[in-house]
C-alpha positions in Angstrom: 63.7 -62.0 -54.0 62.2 -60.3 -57.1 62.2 -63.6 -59.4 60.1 -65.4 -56.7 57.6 -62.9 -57.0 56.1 -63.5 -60.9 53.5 -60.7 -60.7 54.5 -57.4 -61.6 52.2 -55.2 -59.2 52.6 -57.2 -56.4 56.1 -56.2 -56.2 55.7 -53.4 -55.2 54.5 -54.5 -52.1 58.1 -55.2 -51.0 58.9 -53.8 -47.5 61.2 -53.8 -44.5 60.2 -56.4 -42.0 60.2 -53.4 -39.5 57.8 -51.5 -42.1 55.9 -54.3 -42.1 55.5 -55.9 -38.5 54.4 -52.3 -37.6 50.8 -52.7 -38.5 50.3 -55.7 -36.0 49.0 -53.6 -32.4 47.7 -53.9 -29.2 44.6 -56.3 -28.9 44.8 -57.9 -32.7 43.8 -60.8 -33.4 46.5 -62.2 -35.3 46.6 -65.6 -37.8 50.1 -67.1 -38.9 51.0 -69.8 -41.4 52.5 -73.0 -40.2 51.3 -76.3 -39.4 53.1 -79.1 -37.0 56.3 -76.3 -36.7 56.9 -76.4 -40.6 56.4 -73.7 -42.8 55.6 -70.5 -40.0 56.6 -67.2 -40.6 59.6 -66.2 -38.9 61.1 -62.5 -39.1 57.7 -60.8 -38.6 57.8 -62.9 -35.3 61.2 -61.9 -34.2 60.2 -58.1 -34.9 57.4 -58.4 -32.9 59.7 -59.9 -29.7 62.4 -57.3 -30.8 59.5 -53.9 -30.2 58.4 -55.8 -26.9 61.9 -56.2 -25.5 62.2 -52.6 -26.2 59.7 -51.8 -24.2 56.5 -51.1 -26.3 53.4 -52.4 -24.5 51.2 -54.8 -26.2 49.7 -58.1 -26.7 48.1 -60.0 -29.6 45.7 -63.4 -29.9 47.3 -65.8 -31.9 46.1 -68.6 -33.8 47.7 -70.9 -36.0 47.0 -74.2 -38.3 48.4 -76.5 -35.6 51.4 -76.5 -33.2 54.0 -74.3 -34.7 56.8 -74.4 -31.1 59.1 -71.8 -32.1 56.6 -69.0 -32.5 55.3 -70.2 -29.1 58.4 -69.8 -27.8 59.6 -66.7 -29.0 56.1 -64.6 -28.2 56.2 -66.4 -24.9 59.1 -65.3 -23.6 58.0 -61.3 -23.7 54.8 -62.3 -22.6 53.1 -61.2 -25.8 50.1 -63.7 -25.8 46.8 -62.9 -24.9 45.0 -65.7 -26.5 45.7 -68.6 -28.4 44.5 -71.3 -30.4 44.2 -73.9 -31.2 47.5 -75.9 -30.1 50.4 -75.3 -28.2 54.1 -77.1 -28.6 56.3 -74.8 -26.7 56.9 -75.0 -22.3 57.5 -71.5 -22.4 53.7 -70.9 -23.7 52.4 -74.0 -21.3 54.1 -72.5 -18.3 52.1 -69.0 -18.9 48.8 -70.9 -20.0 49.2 -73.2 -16.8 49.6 -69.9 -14.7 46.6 -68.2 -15.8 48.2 -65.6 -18.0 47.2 -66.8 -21.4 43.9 -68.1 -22.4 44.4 -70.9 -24.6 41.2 -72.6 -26.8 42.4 -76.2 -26.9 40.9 -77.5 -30.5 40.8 -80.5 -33.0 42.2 -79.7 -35.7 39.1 -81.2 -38.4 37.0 -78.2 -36.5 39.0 -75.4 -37.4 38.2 -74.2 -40.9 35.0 -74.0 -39.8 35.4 -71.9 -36.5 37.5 -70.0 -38.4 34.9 -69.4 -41.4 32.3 -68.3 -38.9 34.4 -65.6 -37.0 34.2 -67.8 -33.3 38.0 -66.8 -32.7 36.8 -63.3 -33.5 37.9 -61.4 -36.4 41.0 -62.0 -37.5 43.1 -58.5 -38.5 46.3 -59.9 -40.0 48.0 -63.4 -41.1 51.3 -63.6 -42.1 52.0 -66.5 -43.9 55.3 -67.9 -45.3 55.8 -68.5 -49.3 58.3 -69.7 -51.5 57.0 -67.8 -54.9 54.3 -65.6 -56.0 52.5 -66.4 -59.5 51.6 -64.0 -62.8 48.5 -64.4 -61.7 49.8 -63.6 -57.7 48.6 -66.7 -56.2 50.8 -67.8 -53.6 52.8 -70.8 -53.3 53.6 -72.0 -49.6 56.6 -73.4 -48.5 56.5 -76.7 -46.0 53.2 -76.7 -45.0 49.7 -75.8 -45.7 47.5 -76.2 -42.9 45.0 -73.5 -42.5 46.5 -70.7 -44.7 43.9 -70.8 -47.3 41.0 -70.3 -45.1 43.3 -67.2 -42.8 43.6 -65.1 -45.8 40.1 -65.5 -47.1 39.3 -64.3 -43.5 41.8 -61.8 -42.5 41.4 -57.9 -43.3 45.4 -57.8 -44.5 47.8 -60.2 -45.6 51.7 -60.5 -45.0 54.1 -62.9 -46.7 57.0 -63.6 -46.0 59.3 -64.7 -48.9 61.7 -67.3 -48.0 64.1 -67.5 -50.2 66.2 -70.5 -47.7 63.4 -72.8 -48.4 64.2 -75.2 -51.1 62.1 -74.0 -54.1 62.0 -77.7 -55.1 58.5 -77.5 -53.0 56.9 -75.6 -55.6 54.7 -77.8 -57.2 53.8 -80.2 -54.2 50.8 -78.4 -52.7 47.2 -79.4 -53.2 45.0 -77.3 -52.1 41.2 -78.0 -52.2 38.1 -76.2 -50.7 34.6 -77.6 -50.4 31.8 -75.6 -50.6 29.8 -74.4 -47.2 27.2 -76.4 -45.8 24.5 -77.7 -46.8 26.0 -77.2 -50.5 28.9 -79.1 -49.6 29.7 -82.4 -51.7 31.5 -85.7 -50.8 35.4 -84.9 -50.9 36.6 -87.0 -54.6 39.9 -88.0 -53.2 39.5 -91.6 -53.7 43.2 -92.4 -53.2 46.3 -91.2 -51.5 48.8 -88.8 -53.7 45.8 -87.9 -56.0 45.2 -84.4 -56.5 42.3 -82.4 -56.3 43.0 -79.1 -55.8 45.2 -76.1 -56.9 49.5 -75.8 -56.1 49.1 -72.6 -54.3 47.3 -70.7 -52.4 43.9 -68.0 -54.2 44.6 -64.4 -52.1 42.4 -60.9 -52.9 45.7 -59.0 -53.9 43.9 -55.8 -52.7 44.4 -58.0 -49.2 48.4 -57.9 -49.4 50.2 -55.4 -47.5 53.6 -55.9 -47.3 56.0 -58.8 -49.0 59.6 -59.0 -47.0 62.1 -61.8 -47.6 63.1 -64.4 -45.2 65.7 -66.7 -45.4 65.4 -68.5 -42.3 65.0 -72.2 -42.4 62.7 -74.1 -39.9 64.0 -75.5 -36.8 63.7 -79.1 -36.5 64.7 -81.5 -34.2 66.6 -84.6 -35.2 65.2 -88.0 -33.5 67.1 -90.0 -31.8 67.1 -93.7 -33.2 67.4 -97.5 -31.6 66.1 -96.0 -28.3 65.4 -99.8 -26.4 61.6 -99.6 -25.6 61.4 -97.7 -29.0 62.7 -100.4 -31.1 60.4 -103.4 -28.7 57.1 -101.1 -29.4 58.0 -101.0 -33.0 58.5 -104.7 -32.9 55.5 -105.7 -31.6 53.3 -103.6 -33.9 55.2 -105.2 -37.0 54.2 -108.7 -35.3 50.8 -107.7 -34.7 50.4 -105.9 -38.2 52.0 -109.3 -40.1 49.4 -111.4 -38.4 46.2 -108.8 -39.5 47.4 -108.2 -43.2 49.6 -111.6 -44.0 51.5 -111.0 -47.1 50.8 -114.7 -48.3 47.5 -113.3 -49.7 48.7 -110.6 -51.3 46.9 -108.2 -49.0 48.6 -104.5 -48.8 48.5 -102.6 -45.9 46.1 -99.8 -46.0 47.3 -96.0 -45.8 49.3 -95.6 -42.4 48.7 -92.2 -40.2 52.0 -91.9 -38.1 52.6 -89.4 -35.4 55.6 -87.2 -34.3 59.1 -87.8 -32.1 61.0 -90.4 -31.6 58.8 -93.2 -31.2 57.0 -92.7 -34.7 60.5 -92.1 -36.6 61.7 -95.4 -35.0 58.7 -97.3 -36.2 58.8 -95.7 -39.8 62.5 -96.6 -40.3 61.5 -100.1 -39.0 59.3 -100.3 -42.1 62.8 -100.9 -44.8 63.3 -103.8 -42.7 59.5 -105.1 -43.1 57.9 -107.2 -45.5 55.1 -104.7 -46.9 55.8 -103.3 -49.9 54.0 -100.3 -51.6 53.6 -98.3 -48.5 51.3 -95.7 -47.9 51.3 -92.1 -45.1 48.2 -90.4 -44.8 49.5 -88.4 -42.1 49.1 -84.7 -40.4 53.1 -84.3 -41.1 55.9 -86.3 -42.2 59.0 -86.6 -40.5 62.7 -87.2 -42.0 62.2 -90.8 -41.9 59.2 -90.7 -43.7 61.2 -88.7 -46.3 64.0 -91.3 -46.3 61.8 -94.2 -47.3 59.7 -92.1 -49.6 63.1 -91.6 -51.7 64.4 -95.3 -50.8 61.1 -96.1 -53.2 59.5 -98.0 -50.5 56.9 -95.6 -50.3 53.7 -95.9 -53.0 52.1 -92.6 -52.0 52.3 -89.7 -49.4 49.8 -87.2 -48.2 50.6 -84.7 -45.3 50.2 -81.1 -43.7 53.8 -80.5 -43.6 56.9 -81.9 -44.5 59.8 -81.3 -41.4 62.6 -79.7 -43.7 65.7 -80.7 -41.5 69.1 -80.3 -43.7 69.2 -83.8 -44.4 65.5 -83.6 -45.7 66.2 -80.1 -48.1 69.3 -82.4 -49.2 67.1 -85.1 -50.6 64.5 -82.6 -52.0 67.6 -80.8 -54.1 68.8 -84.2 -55.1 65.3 -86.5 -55.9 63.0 -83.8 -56.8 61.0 -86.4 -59.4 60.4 -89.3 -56.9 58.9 -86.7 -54.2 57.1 -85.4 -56.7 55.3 -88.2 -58.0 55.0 -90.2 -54.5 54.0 -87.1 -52.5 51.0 -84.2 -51.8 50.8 -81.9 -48.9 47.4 -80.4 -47.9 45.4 -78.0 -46.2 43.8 -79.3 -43.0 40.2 -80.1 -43.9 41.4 -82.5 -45.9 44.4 -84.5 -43.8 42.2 -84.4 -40.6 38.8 -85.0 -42.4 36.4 -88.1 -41.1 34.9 -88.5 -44.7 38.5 -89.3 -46.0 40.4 -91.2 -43.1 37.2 -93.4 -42.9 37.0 -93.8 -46.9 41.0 -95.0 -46.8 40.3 -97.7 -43.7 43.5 -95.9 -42.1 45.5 -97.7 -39.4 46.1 -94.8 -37.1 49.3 -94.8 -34.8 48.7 -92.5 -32.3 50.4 -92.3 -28.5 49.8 -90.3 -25.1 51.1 -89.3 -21.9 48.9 -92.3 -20.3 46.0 -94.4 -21.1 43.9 -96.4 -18.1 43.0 -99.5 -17.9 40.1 -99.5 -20.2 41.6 -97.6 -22.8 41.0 -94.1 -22.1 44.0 -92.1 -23.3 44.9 -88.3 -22.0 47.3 -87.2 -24.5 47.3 -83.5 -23.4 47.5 -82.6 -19.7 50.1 -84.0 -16.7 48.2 -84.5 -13.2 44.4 -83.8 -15.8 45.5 -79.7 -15.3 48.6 -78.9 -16.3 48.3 -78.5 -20.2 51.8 -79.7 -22.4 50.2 -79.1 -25.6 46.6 -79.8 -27.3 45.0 -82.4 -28.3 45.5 -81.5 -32.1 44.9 -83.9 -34.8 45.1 -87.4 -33.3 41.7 -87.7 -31.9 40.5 -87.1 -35.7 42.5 -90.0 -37.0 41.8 -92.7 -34.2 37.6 -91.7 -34.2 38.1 -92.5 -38.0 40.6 -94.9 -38.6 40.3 -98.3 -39.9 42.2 -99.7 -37.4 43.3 -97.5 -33.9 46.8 -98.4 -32.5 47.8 -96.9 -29.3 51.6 -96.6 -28.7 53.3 -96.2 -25.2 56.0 -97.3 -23.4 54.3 -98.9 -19.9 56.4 -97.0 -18.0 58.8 -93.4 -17.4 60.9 -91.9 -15.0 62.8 -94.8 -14.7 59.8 -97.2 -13.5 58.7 -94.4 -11.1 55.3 -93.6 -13.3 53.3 -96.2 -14.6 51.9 -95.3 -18.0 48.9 -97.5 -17.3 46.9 -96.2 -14.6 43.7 -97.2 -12.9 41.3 -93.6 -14.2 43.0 -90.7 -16.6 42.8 -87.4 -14.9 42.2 -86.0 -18.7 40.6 -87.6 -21.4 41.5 -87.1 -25.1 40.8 -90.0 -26.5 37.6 -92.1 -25.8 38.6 -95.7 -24.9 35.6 -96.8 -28.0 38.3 -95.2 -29.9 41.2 -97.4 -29.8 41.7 -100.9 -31.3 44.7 -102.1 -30.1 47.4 -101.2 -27.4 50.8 -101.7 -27.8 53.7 -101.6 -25.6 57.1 -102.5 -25.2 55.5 -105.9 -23.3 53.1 -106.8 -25.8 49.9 -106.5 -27.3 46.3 -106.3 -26.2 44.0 -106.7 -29.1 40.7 -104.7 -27.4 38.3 -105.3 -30.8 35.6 -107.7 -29.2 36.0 -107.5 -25.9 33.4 -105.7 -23.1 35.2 -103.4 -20.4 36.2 -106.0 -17.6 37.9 -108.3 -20.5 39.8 -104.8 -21.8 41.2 -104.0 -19.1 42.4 -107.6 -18.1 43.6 -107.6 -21.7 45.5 -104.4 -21.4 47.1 -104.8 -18.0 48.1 -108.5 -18.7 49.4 -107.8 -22.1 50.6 -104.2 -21.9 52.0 -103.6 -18.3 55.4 -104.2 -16.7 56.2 -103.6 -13.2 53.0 -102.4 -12.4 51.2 -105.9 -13.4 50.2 -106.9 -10.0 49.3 -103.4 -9.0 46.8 -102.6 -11.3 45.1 -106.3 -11.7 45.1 -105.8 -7.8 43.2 -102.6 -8.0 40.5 -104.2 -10.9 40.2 -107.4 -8.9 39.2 -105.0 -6.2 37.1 -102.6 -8.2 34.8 -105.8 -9.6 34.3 -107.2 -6.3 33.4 -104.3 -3.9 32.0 -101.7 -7.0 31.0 -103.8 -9.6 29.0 -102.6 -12.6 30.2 -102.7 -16.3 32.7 -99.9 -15.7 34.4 -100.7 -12.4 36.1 -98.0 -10.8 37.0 -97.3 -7.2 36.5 -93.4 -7.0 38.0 -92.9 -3.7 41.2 -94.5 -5.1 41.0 -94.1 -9.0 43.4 -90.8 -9.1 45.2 -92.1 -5.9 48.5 -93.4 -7.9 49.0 -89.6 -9.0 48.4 -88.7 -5.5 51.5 -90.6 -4.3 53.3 -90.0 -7.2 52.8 -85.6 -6.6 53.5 -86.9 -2.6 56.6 -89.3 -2.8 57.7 -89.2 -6.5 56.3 -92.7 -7.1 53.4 -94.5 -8.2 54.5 -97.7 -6.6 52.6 -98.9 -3.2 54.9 -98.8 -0.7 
């Protein structure tokens, strides 16, 4: 570990991870690295689980970049949480949030550097943040994300880094890292296109703030997506015949930088992009996924900008093995600049986003099953589709077997602000909202977008217009009624 850390003082800082996970007590407010479950420390956390399972007392208030799951998880299941912000990604977590035992400040991501700046989480005592090196001049270079790091060390009293020595050192070099000055001395952001860079390759820490340094050499946990899913593969067809008809490649017009999402859905529709005829493509995105990796070193890929990079084995593989193409395709950033409105409205994005459900007028809750019960946060999304160039929504019509209609009259939790979103797509079709007032949405969406539930919902609208009218129609006494019958009988279907 000693030849990752370049500056002579600094290593003497080295420590046991017991010696150092020590110094986090009872009541801290505590900030670790990490952003969209890439890049998070690791051994501090399972220290901290290990001292609570053997019975010491305590609690902390965690916040993070973004969703990082397996610290959730792990801190969850001692029921070490008292707070936490500003995302969630594990059910362990959820299930204690959802009970009242955790108290957890939902954010957008594009606000956090800011909250964070001005103390509204409370002071923050400790981060611990994940690196792959330390420089001469003991700057700190992260591993597989940035996120918020930069702005938890200028804010935290104490600083602990983890050295991971598993994570492929190849990252060295990638990281951009770029801080605007505070309001009102704060100037327009000079990223004028997509892998340019702007900022510094590490991360500026007060060395006085360091504490301890311990090595690491566990590698993120990842999941691997699961391809050719059969709604899957129809949604991504239908956005490719939809995005051929809006940027034809008989005039030469490229697509503009593409924001894609997480899971299964959004790996399917990146791989479909080998297959497409756009050339020279572009990800402006929160995080990239394997498959983004795969085309970027396929050379279909012009330029890359992301949070995080998910480092599954196959993706550490083709870092080892095409160091110079990811190099010059690709930049990961700190959040205020991949969820920034000056910048996604600058690059025109076409954001693909998705939910748990969106209603009939375009309303999307992307956060909360039945409106109460939280399964994550609404994160970065809502930044991207308020500021895109062109908002996609992507969702299957229809789960549980055809048991819950995706579509629904009213969402019992709202994310995502129907003015938001361009363009639904499902594995039916797509409804093209850009023009349209609300009655001609939601006839749009339900004739285009729905399945089995076609003559249910235009039933319900037909019946909203006529006895409610107005330019929103909505039949209170029955708008929440299809979750109603679904908490009552397991279905949304009318019986």
């Amino acid at each position: 570990m000693e030849s990752r850390i370049e500056n002579v003082q600094l290593r003497s800082r080295t420590a046991t991870v017991e010696e150092a996970a020590f110094t986090i007590k009872d009541g801290m407010t505590v900030a670790m690295g990490g952003y969209t479950s890439s890049g998070y420390p690791k051994v501090i956390v399972h220290e901290l689980a290990k001292r609570k399972e053997e019975g010491e007392e305590f609690k902390i208030n965690l916040i993070t970049g973004a969703n990082v799951g397996p610290i959730d998880t792990i801190l969850a299941e001692v029921n070490m949480v008292e707070r936490r912000a500003p995302m969630i990604e594990s059910k362990a977590l959820a299930d204690l949030v959802n009970r009242g035992e955790v108290c957890y400040i939902e954010q957008q991501m594009n606000r956090m550097p800011m909250l964070v700046s001005n103390e509204k989480f409370g002071k923050i005592d400790i981060v611990v943040i994940e690196a792959i090196r330390i420089t001469k001049e003991g700057y700190v270079v992260p591993s597989s994300s940035v996120g918020m790091i930069q702005y938890f060390v200028d804010a935290a009293e104490m600083v602990i880094i983890e050295m991971n020595i598993a994570q492929p050192i190849e990252l060295d070099g990638l990281h951009d890292i770029y801080r605007d000055t505070a309001y009102p001395d704060r100037k327009p952001i000079p990223l004028t296109h997509t892998n340019q860079r702007i900022g510094e390759p590490y991360v500026k820490v007060d060395p006085k703030k360091i504490k301890y340094i311990v090595k690491s050499d566990i590698l993120d946990s990842t999941f691997t997506a699961v391809k050719n899913k059969t709604t899957s593969k129809k949604i991504a067809m239908n956005l490719f015949n939809f995005l051929e008809m809006e940027f034809p490649s008989n005039n030469n017009r490229q697509l503009p930088p593409i924001q894609t999402g997480f899971g299964n859905l959004a790996s399917e529709i990146v791989y479909a992009f080998e297959d497409s005829n756009f050339n020279d493509i572009e990800f402006f995105c929160g995080g990239l996924q394997e498959a983004n990796m795969e085309l970027i070193v396929k050379g279909r890929v012009k330029a890359a900008s992301a949070g995080s990079i998910q480092m599954t084995p196959k993706v550490i593989e083709m870092m080892k093995k095409y160091p110079e193409i990811i190099k010059e395709t690709l930049v990961i950033r700190n959040t205020d600049i991949t969820n920034n409105a000056e910048v996604i409205g600058r690059f025109a994005l076409i954001a693909l986003t998705s939910g748990i459900e969106i209603d009939i007028y375009g309303n999307v809750n992307s956060s909360h099953i039945f409106g109460t019960k939280v399964v994550n946060g609404i994160g970065g999304g809502a930044n991207f589709v308020q500021n895109a160039g062109l908002s996609i929504m992507l969702i299957s019509s229809e789960n549980k077997g055809g048991d819950i209609s995706t579509i629904v009259p009213m969402v019992p939790h709202q994310d995502i602000c129907e003015h938001d979103i361009d363009v639904v797509i499902t594995e039916n079709g797509v409804a093209d909202l850009r023009g349209k007032g609300e009655v001609e949405r939601a006839i749009c969406i339900i004739n285009n977008c729905a399945g089995s539930y076609k003559h249910q919902l235009s039933d319900y609208l037909e019946r909203a217009i006529i006895t409610v009218g107005g330019h929103h129609p909505q039949i209170l006494s029955e708008a929440f009624s299809w979750h109603t019958r679904l908490k009552e009988t397991g279905s949304m279907r009318e019986k």
